[in-house]
MARBA-3410 file (N, C-alpha, C, O; in Angstrom, 1 decimal):
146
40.5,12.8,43.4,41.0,12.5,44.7,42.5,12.7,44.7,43.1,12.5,43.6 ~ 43.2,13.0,45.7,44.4,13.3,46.2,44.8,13.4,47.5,44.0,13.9,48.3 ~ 45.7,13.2,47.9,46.7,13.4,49.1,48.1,14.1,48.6,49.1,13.9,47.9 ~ 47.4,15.3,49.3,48.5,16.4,49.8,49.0,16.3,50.9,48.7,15.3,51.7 ~ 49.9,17.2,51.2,50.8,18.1,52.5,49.6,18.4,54.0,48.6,19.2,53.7
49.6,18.3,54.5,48.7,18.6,55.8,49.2,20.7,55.2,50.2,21.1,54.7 ~ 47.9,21.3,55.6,47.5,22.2,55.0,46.9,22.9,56.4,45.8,22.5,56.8 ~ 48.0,24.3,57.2,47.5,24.5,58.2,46.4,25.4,58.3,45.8,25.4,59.4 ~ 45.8,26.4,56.9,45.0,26.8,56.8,43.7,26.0,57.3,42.8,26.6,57.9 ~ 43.8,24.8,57.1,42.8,24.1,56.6,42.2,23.2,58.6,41.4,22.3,58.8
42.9,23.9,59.4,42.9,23.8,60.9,41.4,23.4,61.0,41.2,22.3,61.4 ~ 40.4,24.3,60.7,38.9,24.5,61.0,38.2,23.7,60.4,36.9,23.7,60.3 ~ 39.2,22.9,59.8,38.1,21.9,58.5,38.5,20.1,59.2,37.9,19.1,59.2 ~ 39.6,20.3,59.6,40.3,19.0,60.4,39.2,18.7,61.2,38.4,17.8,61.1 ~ 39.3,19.8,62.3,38.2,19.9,63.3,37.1,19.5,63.5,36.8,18.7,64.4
36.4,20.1,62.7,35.1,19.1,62.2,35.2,18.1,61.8,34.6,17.1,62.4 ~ 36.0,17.8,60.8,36.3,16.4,60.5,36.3,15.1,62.0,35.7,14.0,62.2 ~ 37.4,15.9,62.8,37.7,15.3,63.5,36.6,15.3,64.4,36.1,14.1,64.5 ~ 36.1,16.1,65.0,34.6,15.8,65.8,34.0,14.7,65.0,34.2,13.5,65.3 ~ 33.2,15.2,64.1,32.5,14.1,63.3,33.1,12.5,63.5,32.6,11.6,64.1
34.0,12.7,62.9,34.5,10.9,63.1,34.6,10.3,64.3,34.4,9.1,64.3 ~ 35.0,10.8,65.6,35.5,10.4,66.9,34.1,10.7,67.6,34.0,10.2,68.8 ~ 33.1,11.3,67.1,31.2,11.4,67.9,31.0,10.2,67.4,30.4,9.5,68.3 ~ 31.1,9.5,66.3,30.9,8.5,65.9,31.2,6.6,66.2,32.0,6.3,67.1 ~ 30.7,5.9,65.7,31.5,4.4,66.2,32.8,5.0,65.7,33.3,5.9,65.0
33.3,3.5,66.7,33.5,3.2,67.3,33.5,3.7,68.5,33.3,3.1,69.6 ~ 34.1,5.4,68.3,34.5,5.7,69.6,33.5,6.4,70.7,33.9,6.6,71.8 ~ 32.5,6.8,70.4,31.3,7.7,70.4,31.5,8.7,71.7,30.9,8.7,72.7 ~ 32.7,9.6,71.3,33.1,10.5,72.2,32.2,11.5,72.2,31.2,11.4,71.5 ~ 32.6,12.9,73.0,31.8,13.9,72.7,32.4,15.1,72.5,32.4,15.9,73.4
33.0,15.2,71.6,33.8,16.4,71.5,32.9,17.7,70.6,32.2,17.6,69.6 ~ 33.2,18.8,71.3,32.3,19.8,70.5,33.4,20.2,69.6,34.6,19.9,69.8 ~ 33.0,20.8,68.5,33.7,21.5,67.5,34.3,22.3,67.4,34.8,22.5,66.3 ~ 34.5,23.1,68.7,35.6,24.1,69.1,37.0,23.3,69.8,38.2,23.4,69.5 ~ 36.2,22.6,70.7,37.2,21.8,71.1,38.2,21.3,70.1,39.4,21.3,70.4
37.6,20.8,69.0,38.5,19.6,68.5,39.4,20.4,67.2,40.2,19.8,66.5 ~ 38.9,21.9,67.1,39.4,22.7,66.5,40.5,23.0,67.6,41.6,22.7,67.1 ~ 40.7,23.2,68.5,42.0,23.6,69.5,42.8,22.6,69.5,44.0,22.9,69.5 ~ 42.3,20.6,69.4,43.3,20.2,70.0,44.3,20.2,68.3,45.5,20.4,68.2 ~ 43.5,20.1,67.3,43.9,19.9,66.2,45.0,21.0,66.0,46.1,20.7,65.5
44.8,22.4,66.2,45.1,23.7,66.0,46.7,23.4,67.1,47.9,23.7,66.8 ~ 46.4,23.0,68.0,47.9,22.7,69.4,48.6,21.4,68.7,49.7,21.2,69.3 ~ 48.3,20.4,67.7,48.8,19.7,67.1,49.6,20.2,66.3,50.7,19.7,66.2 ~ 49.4,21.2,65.5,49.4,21.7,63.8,50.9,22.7,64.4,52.0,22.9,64.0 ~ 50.4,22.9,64.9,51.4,24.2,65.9,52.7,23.6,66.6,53.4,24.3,67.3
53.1,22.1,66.5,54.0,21.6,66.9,55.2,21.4,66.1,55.0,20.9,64.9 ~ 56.8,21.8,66.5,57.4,22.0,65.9,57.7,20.7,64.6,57.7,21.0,63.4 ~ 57.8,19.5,65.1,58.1,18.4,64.1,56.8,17.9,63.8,56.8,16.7,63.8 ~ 55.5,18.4,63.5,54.4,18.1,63.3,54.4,17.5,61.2,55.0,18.0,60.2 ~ 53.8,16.7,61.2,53.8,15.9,60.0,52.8,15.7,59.7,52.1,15.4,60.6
52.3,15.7,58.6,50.3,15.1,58.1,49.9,15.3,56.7,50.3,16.2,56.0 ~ 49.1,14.3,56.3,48.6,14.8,54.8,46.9,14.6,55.0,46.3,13.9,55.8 ~ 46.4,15.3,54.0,44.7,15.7,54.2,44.6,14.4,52.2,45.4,14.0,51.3 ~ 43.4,14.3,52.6,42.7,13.4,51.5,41.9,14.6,50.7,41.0,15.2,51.3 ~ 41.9,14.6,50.1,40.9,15.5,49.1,39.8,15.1,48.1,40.1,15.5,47.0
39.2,14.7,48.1,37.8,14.1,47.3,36.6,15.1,47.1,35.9,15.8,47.9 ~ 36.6,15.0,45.2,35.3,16.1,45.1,35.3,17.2,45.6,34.3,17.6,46.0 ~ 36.5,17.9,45.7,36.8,18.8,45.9,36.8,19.5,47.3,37.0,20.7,47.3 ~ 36.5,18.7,48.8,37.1,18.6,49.7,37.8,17.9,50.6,38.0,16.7,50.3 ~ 38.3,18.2,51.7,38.9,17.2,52.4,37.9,16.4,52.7,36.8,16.8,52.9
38.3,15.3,52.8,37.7,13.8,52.9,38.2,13.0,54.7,37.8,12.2,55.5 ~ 39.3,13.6,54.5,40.4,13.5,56.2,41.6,13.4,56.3,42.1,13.6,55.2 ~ 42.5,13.2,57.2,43.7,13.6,57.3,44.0,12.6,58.5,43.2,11.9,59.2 ~ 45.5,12.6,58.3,46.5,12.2,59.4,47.4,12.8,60.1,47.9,13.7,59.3 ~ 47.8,12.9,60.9,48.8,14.1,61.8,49.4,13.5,63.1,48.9,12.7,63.9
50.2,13.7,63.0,51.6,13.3,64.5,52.5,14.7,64.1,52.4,15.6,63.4 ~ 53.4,14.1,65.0,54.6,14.3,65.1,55.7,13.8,66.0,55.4,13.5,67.2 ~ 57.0,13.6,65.5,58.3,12.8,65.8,59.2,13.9,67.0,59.4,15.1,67.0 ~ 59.7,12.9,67.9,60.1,13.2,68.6,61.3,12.2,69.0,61.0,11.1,69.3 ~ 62.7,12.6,69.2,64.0,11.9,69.2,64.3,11.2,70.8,64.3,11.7,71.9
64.5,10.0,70.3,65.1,9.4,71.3,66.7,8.8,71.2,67.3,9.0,70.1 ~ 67.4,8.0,72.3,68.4,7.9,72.1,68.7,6.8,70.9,69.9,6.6,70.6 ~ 67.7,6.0,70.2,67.9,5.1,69.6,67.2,5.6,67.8,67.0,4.7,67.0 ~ 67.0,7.1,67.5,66.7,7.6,66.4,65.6,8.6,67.2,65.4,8.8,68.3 ~ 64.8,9.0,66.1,63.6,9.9,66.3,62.0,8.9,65.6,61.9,8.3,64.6
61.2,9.2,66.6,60.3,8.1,66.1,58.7,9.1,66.0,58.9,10.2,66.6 ~ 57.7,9.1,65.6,56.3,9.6,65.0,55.6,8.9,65.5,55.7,7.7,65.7 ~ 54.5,9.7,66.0,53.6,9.6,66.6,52.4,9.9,65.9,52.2,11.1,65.6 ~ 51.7,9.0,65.6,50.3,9.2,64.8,49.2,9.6,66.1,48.9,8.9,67.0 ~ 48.8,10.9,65.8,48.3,11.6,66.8,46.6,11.2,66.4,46.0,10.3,67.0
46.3,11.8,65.3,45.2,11.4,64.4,45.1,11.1,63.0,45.8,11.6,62.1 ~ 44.1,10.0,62.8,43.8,10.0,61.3,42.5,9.9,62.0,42.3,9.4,63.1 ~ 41.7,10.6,60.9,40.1,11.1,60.7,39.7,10.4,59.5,40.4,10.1,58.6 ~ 38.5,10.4,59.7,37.4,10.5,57.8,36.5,11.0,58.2,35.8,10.7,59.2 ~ 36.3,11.9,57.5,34.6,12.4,57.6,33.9,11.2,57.5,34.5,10.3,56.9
33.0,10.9,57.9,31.5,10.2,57.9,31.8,9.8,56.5,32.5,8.9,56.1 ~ 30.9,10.7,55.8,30.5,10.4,54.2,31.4,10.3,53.8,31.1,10.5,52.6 ~ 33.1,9.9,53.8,33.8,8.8,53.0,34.2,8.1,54.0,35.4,8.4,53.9 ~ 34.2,7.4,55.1,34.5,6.1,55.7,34.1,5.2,55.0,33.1,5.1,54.3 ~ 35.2,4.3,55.3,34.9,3.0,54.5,35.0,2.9,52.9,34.4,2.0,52.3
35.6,3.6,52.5,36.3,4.1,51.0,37.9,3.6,51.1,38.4,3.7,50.0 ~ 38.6,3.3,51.6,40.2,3.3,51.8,40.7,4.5,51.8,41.9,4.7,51.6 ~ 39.9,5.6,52.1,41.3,6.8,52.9,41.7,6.6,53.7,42.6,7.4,53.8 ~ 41.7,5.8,54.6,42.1,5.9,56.0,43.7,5.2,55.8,44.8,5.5,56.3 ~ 43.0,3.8,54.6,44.5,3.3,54.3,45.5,3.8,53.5,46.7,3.5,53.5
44.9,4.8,52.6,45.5,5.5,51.7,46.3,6.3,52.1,47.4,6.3,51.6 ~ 46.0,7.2,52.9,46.5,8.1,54.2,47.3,7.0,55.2,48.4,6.6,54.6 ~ 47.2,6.6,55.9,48.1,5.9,56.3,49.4,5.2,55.3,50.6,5.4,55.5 ~ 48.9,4.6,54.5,50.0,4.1,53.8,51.2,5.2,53.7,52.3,5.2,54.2 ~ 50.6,6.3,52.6,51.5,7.2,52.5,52.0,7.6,53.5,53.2,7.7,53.5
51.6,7.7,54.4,52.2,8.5,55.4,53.3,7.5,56.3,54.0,8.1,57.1 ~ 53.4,6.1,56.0,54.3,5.5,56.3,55.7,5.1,55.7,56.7,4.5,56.3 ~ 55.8,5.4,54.6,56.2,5.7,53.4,56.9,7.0,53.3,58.0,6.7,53.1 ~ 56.8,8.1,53.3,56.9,9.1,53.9,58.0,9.4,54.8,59.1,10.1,54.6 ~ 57.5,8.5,56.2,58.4,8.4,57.2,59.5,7.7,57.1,60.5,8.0,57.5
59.3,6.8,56.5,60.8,5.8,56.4,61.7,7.0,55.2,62.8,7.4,55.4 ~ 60.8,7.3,54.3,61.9,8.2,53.1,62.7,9.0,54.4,63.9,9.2,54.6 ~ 61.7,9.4,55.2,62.5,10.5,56.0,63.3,10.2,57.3,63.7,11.1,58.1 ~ 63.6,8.7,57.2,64.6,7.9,58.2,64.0,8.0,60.1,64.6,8.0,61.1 ~ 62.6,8.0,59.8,62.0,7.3,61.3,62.1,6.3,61.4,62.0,5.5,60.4
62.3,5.8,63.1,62.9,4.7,63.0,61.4,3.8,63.8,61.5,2.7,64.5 ~ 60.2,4.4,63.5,59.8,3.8,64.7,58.3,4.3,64.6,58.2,5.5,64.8 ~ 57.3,3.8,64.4,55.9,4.7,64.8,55.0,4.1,66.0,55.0,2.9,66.3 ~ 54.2,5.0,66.5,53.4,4.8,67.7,52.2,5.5,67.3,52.1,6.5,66.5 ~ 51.1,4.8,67.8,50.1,5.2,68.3,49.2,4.9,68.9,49.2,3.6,69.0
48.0,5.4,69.8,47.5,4.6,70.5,45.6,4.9,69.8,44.9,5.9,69.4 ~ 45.2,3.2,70.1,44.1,3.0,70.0,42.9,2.6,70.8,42.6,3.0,71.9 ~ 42.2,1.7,70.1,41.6,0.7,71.0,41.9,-0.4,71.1,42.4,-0.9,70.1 ~ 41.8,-1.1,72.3,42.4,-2.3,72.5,41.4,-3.8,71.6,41.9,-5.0,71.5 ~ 40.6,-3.5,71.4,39.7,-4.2,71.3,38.8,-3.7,69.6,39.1,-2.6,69.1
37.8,-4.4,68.9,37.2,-4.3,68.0,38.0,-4.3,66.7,39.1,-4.8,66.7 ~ 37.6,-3.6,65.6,38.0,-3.4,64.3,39.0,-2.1,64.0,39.2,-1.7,62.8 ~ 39.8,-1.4,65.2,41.2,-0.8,65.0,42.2,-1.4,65.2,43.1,-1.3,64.4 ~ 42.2,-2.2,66.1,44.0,-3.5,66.2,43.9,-4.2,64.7,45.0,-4.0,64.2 ~ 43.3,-4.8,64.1,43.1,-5.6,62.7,43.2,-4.8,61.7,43.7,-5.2,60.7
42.7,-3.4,62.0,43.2,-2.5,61.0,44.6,-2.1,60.8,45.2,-2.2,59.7 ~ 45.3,-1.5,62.2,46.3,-1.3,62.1,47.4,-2.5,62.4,48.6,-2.1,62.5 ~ 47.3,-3.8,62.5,48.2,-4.5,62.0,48.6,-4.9,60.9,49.7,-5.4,60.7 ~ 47.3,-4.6,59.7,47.9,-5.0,58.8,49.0,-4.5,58.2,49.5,-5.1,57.4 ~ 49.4,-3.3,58.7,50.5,-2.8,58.6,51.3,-2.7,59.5,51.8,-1.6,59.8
51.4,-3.4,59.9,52.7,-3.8,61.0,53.0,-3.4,62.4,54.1,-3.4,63.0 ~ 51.8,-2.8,62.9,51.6,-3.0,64.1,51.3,-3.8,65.2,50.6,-4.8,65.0 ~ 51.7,-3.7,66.1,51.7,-4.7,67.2,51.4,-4.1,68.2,51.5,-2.9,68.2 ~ 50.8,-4.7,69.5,50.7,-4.7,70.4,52.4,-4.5,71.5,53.2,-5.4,71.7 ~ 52.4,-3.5,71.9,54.0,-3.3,72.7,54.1,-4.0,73.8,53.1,-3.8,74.4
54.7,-4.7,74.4,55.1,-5.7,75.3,55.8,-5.3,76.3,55.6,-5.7,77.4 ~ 57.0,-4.3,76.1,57.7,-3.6,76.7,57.2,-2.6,77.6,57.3,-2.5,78.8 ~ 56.6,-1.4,76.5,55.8,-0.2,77.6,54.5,-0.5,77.7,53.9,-1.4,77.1 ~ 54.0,0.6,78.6,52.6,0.2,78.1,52.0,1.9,78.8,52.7,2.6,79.6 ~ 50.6,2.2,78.4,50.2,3.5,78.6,49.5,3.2,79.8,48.8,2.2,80.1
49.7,4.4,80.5,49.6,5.0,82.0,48.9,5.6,82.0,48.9,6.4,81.0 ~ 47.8,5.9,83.1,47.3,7.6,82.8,46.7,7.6,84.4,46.5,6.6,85.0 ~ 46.5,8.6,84.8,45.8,9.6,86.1,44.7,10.4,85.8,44.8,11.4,85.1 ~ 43.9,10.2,86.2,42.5,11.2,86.1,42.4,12.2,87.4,42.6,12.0,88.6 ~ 42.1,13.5,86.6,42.0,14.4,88.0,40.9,15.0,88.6,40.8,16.0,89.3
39.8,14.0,88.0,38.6,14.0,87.6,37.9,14.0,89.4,36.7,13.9,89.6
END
C-alpha cells in the first residue's frame, strides 16, 4: 500500500472509482461512468489542482482531489473529492488520504480548507475529527434550473 501524487493518467480509473463510491451509501447518487470520468477529467485539468491516489495490491484503492484558490486573506483548498472504491471502504484510506493530504497543505502554506458534505449521518463525525466545523459565517446557495 501507498499514497502517491494524484496521477493524471490515471483520470479513467478515478472515475469509476468515483461512480462506484458516490452510487453507493450514503449518498446513492446516479452517476454513469462517463459522466464521472468528465467531472473528474475537468477537476484534474484545473490549474492549482492538488491530489494523491491510495494504491493497494497493486491498484488504486481511491483518491482525493481539490484545488486552492486565493483570497484576500491567503489561498485556501478545496476538497473537491475523496473516493474509495467499494472493496476498500472502511480500511482507513479515506483517513489516510485525507490526513496526508492535510499535511501537505499546511507544508504548502494554505491557510484554510473547505468542503462540502452532508449535513447529517456518519460524514460531519468523520470530518471533524479533523477539525472541521460547521461554518457559521457562509453558507452554500444553490439554484436549480431544473
Amino acid at each position: 500500500m501507498a499514497i502517491q501524487p494524484l496521477n493524471k493518467a490515471h483520470s479513467t480509473l478515478y472515475g469509476q472509482i468515483y461512480a462506484d463510491a458516490f452510487n453507493g451509501a450514503p449518498w446513492y447518487d446516479h452517476w454513469q461512468v462517463a459522466d464521472a470520468i468528465i467531472h473528474v477529467e475537468e477537476l484534474i485539468h484545473t490549474p492549482t489542482v492538488y491530489g494523491l491516489e491510495y494504491v493497494a495490491n497493486g491498484e488504486v484503492a481511491g483518491f482525493i482531489l481539490g484545488s486552492s484558490m486565493l483570497f484576500s486573506y491567503g489561498r485556501v483548498f478545496e476538497i473537491n473529492d475523496l473516493a474509495i472504491a467499494p472493496a476498500y471502504q472502511h480500511q482507513g484510506i479515506g483517513r489516510a488520504l485525507l490526513e496526508q493530504c492535510l499535511a501537505d497543505l499546511k507544508k504548502q502554506g494554505i491557510v484554510g480548507v473547505h468542503l462540502i458534505t452532508q449535513s447529517e449521518g456518519a460524514l460531519p463525525a468523520f470530518y471533524s475529527k479533523y477539525g472541521f466545523t460547521k461554518e457559521n459565517v457562509v453558507m452554500l446557495m444553490g439554484k436549480s434550473f431544473k
